[in-house]
MIDREN-236611 format. One record per residue (C-alpha): residue number from 1; x negated, y negated, z. Coordinates in nm, 3 decimals, always signed. Last residue first. Example, Ala and Ser with C-alpha at 12.3 -4.5 7.8 and 13.67 -1.06 7.14 Angstrom:
% residues 2
{seq:2&c1:-1.367&c2:+0.106&c3:+0.714} .
{seq:1&c1:-1.230&c2:+0.450&c3:+0.780} .
END
This chain:
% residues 291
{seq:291&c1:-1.828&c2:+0.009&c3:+2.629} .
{seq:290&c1:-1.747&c2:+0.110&c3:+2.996} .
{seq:289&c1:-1.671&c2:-0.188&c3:+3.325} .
{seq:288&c1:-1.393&c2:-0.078&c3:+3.436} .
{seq:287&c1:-1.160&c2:-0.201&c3:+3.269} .
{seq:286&c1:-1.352&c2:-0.080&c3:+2.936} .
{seq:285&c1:-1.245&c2:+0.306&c3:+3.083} .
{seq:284&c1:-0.933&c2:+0.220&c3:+3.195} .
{seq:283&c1:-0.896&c2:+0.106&c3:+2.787} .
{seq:282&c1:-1.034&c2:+0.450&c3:+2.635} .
{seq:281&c1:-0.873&c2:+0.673&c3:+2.912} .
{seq:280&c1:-0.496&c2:+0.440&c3:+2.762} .
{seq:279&c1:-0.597&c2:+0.545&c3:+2.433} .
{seq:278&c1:-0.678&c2:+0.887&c3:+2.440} .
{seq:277&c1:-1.005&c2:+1.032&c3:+2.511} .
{seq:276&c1:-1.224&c2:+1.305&c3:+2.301} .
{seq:275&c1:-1.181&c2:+1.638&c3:+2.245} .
{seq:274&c1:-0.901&c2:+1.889&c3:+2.360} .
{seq:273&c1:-0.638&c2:+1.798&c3:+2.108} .
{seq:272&c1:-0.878&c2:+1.902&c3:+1.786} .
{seq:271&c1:-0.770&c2:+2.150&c3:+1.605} .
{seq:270&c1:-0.390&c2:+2.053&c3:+1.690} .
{seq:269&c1:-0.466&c2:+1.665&c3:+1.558} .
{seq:268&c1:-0.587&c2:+1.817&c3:+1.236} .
{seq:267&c1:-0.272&c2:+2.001&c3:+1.190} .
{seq:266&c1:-0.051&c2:+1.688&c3:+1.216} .
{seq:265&c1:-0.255&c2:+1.491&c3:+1.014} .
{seq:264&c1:-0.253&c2:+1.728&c3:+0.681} .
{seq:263&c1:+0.157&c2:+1.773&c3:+0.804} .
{seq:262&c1:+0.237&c2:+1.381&c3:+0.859} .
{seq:261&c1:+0.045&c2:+1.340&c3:+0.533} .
{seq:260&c1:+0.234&c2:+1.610&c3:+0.330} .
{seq:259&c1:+0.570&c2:+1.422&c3:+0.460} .
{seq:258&c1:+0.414&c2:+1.084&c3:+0.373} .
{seq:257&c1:+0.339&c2:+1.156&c3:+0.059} .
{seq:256&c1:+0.690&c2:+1.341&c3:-0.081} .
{seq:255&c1:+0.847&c2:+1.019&c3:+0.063} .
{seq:254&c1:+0.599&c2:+0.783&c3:-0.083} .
{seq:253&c1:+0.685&c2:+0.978&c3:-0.435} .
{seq:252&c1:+1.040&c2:+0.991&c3:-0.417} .
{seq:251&c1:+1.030&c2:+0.579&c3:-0.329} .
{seq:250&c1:+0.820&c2:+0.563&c3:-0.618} .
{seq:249&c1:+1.060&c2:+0.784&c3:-0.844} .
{seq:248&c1:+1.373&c2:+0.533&c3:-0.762} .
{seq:247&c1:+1.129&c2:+0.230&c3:-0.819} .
{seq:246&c1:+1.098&c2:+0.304&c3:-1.160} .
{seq:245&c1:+1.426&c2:+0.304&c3:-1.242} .
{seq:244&c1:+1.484&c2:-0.040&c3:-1.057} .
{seq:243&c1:+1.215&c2:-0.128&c3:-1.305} .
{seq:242&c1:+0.891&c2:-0.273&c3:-1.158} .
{seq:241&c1:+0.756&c2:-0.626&c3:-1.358} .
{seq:240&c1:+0.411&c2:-0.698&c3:-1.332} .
{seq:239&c1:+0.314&c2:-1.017&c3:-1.194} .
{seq:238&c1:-0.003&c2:-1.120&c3:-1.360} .
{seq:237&c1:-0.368&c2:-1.324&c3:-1.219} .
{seq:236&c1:-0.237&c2:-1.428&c3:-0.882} .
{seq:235&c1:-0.624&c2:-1.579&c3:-0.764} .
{seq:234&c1:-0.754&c2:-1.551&c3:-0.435} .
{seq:233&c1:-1.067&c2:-1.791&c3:-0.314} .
{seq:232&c1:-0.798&c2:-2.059&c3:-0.164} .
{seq:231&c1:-0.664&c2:-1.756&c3:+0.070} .
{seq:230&c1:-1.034&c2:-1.719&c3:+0.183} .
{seq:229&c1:-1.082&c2:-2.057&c3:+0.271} .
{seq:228&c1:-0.729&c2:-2.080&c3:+0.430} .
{seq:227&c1:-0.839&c2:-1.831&c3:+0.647} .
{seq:226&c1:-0.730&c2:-1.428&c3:+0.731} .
{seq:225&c1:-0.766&c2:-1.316&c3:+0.319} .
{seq:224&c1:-0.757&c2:-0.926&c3:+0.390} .
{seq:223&c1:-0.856&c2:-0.677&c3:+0.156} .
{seq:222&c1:-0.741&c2:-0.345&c3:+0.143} .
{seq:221&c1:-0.982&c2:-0.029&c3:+0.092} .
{seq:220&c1:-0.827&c2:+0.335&c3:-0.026} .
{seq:219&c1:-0.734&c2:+0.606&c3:+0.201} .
{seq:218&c1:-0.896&c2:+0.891&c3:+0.212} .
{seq:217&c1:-0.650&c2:+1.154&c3:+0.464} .
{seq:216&c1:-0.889&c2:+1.344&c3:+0.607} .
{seq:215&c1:-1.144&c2:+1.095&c3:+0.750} .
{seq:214&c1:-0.866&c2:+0.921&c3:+0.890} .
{seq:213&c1:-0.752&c2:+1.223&c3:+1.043} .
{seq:212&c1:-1.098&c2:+1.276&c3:+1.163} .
{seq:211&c1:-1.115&c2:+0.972&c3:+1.327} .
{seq:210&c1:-0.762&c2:+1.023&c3:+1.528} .
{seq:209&c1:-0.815&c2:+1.354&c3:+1.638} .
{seq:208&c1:-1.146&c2:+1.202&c3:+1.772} .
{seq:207&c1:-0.956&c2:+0.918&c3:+1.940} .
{seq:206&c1:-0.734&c2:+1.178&c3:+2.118} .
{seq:205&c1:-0.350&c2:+1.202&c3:+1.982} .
{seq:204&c1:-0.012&c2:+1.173&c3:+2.149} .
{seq:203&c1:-0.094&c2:+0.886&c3:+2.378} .
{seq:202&c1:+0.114&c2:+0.622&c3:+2.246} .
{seq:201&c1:-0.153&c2:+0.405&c3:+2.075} .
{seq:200&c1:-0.289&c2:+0.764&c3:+1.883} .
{seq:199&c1:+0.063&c2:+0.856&c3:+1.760} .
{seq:198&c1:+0.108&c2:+0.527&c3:+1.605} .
{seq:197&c1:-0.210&c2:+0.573&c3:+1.420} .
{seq:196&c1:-0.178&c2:+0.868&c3:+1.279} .
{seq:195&c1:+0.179&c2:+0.819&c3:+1.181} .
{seq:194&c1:+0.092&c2:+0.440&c3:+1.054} .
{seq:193&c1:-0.220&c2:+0.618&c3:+0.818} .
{seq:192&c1:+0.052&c2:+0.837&c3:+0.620} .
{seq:191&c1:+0.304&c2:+0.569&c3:+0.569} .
{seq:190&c1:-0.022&c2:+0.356&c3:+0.424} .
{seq:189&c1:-0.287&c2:+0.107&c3:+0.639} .
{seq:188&c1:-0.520&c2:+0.094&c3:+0.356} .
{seq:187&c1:-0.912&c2:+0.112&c3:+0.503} .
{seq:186&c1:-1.098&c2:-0.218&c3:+0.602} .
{seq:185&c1:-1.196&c2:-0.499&c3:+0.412} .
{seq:184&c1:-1.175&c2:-0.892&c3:+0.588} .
{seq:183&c1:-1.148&c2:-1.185&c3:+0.514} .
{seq:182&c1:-1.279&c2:-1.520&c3:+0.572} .
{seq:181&c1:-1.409&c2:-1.523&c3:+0.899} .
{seq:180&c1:-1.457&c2:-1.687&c3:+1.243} .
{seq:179&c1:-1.328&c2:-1.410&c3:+1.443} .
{seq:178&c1:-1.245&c2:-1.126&c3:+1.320} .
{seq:177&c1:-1.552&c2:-0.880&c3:+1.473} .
{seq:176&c1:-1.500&c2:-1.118&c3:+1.767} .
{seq:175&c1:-1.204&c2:-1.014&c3:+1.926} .
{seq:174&c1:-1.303&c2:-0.649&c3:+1.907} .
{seq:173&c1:-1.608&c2:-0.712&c3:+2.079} .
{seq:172&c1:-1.433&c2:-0.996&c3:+2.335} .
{seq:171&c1:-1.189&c2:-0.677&c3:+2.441} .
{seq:170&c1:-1.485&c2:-0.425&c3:+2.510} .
{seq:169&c1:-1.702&c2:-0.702&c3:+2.710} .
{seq:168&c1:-1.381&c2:-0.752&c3:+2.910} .
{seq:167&c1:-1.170&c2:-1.110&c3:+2.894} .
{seq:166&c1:-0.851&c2:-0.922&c3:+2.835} .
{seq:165&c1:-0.822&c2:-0.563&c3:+2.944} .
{seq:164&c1:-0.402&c2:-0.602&c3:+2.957} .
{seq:163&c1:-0.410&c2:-0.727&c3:+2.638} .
{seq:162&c1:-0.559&c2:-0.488&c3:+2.446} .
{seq:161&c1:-0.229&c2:-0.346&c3:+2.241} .
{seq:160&c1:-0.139&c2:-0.700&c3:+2.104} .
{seq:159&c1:-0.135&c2:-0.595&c3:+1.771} .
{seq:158&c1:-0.440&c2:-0.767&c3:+1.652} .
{seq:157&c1:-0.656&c2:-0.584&c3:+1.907} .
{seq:156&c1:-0.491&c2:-0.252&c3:+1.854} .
{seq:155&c1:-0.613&c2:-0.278&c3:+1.497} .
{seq:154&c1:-0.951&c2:-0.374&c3:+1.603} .
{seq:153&c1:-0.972&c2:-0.080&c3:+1.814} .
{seq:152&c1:-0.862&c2:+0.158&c3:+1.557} .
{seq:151&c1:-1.109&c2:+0.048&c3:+1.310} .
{seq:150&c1:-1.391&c2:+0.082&c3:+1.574} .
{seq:149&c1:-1.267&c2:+0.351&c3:+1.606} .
{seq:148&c1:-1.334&c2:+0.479&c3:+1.227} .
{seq:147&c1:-1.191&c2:+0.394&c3:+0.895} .
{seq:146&c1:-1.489&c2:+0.175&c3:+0.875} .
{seq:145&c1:-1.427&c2:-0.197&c3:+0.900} .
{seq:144&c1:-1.578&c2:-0.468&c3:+0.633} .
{seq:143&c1:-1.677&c2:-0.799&c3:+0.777} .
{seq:142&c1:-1.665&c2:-1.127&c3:+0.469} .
{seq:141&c1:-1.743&c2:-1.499&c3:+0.564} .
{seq:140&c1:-1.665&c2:-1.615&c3:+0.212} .
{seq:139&c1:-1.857&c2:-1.817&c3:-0.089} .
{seq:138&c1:-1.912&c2:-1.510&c3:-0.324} .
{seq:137&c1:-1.591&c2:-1.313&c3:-0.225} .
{seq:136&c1:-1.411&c2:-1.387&c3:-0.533} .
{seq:135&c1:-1.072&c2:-1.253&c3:-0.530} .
{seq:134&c1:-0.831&c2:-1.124&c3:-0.752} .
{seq:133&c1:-0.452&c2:-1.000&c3:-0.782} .
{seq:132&c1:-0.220&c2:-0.839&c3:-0.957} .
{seq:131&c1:+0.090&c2:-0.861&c3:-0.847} .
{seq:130&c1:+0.367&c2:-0.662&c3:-0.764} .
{seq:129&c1:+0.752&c2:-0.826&c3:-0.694} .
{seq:128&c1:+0.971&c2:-0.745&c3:-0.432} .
{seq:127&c1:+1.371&c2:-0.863&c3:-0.527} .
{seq:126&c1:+1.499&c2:-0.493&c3:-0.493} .
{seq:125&c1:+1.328&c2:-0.390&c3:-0.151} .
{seq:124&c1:+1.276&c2:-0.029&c3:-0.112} .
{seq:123&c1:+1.044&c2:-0.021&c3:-0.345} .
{seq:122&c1:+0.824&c2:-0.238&c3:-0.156} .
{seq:121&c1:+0.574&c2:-0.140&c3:+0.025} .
{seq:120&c1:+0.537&c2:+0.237&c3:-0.179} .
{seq:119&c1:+0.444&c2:+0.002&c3:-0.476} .
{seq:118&c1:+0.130&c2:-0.176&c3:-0.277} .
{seq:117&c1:+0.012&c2:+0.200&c3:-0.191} .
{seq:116&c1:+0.042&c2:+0.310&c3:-0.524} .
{seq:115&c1:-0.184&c2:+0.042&c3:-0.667} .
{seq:114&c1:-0.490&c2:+0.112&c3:-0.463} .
{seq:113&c1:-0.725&c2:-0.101&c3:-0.437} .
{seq:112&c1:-0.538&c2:-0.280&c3:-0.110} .
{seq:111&c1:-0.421&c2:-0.676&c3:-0.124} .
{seq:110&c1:-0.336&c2:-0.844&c3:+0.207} .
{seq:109&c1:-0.304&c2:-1.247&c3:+0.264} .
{seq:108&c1:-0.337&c2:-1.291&c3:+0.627} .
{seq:107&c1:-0.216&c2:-1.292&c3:+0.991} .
{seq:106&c1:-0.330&c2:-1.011&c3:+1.221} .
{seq:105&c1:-0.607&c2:-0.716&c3:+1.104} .
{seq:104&c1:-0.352&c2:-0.452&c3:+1.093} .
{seq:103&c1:-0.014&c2:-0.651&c3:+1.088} .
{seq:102&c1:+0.007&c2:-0.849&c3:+1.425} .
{seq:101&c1:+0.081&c2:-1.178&c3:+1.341} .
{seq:100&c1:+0.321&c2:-1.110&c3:+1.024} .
{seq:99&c1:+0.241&c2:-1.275&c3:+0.715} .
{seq:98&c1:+0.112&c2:-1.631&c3:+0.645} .
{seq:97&c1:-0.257&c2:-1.638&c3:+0.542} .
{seq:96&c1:-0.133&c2:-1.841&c3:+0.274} .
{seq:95&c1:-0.117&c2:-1.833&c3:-0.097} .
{seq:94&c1:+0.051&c2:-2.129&c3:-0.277} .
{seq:93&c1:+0.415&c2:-2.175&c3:-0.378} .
{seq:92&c1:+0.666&c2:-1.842&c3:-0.365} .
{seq:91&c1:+0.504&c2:-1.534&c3:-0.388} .
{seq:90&c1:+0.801&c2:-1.258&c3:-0.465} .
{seq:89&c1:+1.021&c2:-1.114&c3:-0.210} .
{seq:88&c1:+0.879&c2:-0.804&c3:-0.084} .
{seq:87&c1:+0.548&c2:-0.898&c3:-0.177} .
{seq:86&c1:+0.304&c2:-0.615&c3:-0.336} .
{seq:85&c1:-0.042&c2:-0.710&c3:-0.395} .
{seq:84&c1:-0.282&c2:-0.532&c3:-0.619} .
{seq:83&c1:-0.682&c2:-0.579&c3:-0.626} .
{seq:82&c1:-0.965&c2:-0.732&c3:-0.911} .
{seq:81&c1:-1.253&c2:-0.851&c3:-0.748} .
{seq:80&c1:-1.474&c2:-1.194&c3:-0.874} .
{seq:79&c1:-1.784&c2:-1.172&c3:-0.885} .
{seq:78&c1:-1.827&c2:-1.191&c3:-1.273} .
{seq:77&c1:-1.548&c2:-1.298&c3:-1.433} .
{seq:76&c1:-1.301&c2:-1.047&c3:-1.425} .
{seq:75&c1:-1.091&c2:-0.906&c3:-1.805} .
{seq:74&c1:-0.731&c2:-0.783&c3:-1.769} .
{seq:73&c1:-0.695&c2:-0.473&c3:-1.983} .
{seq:72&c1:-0.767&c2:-0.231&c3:-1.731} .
{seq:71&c1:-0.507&c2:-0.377&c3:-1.480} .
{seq:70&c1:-0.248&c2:-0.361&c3:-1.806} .
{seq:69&c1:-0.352&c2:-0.003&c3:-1.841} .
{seq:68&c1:-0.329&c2:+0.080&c3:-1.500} .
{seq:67&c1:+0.008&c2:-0.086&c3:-1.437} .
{seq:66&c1:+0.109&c2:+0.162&c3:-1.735} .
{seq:65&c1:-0.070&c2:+0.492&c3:-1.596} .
{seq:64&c1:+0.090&c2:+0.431&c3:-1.264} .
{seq:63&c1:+0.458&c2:+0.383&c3:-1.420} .
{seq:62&c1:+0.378&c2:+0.663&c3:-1.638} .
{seq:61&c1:+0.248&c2:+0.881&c3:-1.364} .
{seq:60&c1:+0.606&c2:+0.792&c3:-1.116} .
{seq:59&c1:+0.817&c2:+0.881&c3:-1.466} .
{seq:58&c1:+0.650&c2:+1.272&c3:-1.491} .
{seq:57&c1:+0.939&c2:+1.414&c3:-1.643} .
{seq:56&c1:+1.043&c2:+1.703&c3:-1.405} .
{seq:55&c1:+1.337&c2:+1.793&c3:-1.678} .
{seq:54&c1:+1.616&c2:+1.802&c3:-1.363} .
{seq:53&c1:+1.429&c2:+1.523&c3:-1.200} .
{seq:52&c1:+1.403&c2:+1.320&c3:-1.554} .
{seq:51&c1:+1.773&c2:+1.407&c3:-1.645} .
{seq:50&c1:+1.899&c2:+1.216&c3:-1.281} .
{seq:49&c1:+1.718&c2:+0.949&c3:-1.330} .
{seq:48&c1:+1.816&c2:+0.878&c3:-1.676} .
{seq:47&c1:+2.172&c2:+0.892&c3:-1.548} .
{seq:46&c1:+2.095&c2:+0.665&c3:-1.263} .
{seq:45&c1:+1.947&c2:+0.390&c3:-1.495} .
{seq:44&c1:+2.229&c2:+0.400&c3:-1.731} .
{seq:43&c1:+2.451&c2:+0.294&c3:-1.379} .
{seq:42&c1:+2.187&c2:+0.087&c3:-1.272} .
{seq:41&c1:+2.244&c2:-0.160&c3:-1.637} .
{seq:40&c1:+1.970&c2:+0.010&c3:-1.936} .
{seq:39&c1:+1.801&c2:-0.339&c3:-2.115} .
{seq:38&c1:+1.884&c2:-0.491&c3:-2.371} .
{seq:37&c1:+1.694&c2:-0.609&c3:-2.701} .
{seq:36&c1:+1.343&c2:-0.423&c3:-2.662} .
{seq:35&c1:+1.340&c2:-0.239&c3:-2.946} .
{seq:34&c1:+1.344&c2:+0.073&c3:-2.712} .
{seq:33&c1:+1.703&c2:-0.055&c3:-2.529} .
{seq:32&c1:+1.869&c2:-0.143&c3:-2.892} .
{seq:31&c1:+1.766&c2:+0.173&c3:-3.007} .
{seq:30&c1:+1.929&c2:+0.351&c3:-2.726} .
{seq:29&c1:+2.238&c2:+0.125&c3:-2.708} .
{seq:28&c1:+2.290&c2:+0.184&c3:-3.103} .
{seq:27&c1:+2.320&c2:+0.586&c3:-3.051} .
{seq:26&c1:+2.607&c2:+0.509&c3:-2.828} .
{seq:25&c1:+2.621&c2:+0.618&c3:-2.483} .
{seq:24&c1:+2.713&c2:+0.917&c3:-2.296} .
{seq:23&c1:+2.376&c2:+0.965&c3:-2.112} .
{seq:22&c1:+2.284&c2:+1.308&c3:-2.289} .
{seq:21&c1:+2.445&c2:+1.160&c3:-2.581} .
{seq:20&c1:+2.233&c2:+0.858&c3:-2.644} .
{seq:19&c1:+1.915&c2:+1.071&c3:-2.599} .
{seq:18&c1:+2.030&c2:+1.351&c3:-2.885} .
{seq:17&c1:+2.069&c2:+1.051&c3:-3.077} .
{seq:16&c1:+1.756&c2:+0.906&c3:-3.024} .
{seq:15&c1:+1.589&c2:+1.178&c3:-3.110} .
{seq:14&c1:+1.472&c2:+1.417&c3:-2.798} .
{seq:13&c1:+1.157&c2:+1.613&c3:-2.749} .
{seq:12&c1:+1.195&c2:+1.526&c3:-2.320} .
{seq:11&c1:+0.903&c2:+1.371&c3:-2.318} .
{seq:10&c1:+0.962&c2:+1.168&c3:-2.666} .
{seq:9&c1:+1.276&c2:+1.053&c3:-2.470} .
{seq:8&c1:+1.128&c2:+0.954&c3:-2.183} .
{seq:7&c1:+0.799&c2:+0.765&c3:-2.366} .
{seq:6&c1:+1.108&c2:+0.549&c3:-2.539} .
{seq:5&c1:+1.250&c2:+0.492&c3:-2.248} .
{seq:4&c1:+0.934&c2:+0.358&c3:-2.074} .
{seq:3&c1:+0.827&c2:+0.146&c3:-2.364} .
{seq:2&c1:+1.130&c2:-0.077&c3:-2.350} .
{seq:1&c1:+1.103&c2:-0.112&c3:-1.980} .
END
């Protein structure tokens, strides 16, 4: 966090002194915090916070920029794929396909391309840790998913939205796209993606509203370790350490997101709410006998 201050206070065009008495500490506690000796308590944390918003220091693009840097820095052999992971407790023993059942594409490890999107899981959460993460997909039984319906589908597959066309030529072709592999790819399922989607499984939305929201909103690629064999072929290569400071301008930043998401997506679904089918046409329609 050292370097953070420090690019703060050269922001704002303040000495160290100047710094230490904006936050009512001691000249001392500012150099101690930039040499790397102690580091700001909440309370120091929340002051700095609040002169950053009033002085619209950029903190969330420093953060960014800094995970980039050390990402940048951190050399691949050759195949293997360099992602982010955010835990909301830390990784604790080996990697397992262990989280929830019916997250996007069911149980699994999950790592995304994009760095924001692993930091907007788990601000919130003051124990989360981000890793950085790789993968070598040379010896795996990879599928990768359009953001498309197909997409869609598969998602409502692995959370248990199909069930009640079980055993249908529609159901066994979502089944199967997953079945009997290592991991999977498919678009980041962000804030922005879960209002689209959400809104599509309860009937608010047509499937091509949905597409073209997804088309809209360019979400990055996660990847999805579903076996053991592709768990065993990820590698924890650095946890980087998120300051609680930081994480006060991240959760800013998901908020700002999502709201201009919900609004980009929300727009798109009025242009086009008389094409296509909705979910529940899209599943009576498999029953009975459609592809």
């Amino acid at each position: 966090m050292q370097a953070l201050i420090k690019q703060i206070r050269t922001y704002l065009n303040m000495s160290q002194d100047e710094f230490a008495r904006h936050l009512n500490v001691r000249y001392l506690t500012v150099n101690r915090w930039e040499n790397g000796h102690s580091l700001p308590n909440k309370l120091a944390q929340s002051k700095i916070y609040e002169i950053c918003k009033a002085n619209k220091v950029p903190v969330y693009d420093m953060t960014l920029e800094r995970i980039r840097s050390i990402a940048d820095a951190t050399v691949m052999p050759y195949g293997r794929v360099l992602l982010y992971h955010g835990s909301k407790s830390g990784i604790v023993g080996n990697i397992e396909p262990k989280s929830r059942p019916q997250c996007d594409f069911g149980k699994g490890f999950y790592m995304g391309t994009e760095v924001s999107q692993a930091l907007t899981l788990i601000c919130d959460y003051e124990k989360s840790k981000l890793y950085l993460t790789s993968v070598d997909l040379s010896d795996l039984q990879v599928v990768e998913v359009s953001a498309d319906i197909d997409w869609a589908m598969l998602v409502a597959y692995h959370r248990g939205k199909m069930e009640k066309i079980a055993g249908t030529p529609f159901y066994e072709k979502y089944r199967n796209i997953t079945l009997n592999k290592d991991l999977v790819i498919g678009s980041i399922a962000n804030d922005r993606m879960f209002y689209v989607i959400d809104n599509f499984f309860i009937g608010n939305i047509t499937d091509s509203a949905l597409v073209n929201s997804l088309a809209a909103l360019q979400l990055g690629k996660q990847y999805v370790a579903i076996s053991e064999k592709g768990c065993n072929a990820v590698k924890n290569e650095k946890e980087i350490e998120i300051s609680w400071l930081e994480r006060l301008f991240i959760k800013d930043v998901a908020e700002e997101n999502r709201a201009k998401g919900v609004s980009m997506a929300n727009d798109i679904c009025k242009n086009y709410r008389r094409e296509g089918l909705f979910f529940d046409e899209l599943l009576d329609q498999a029953r009975n006998g459609g592809t």
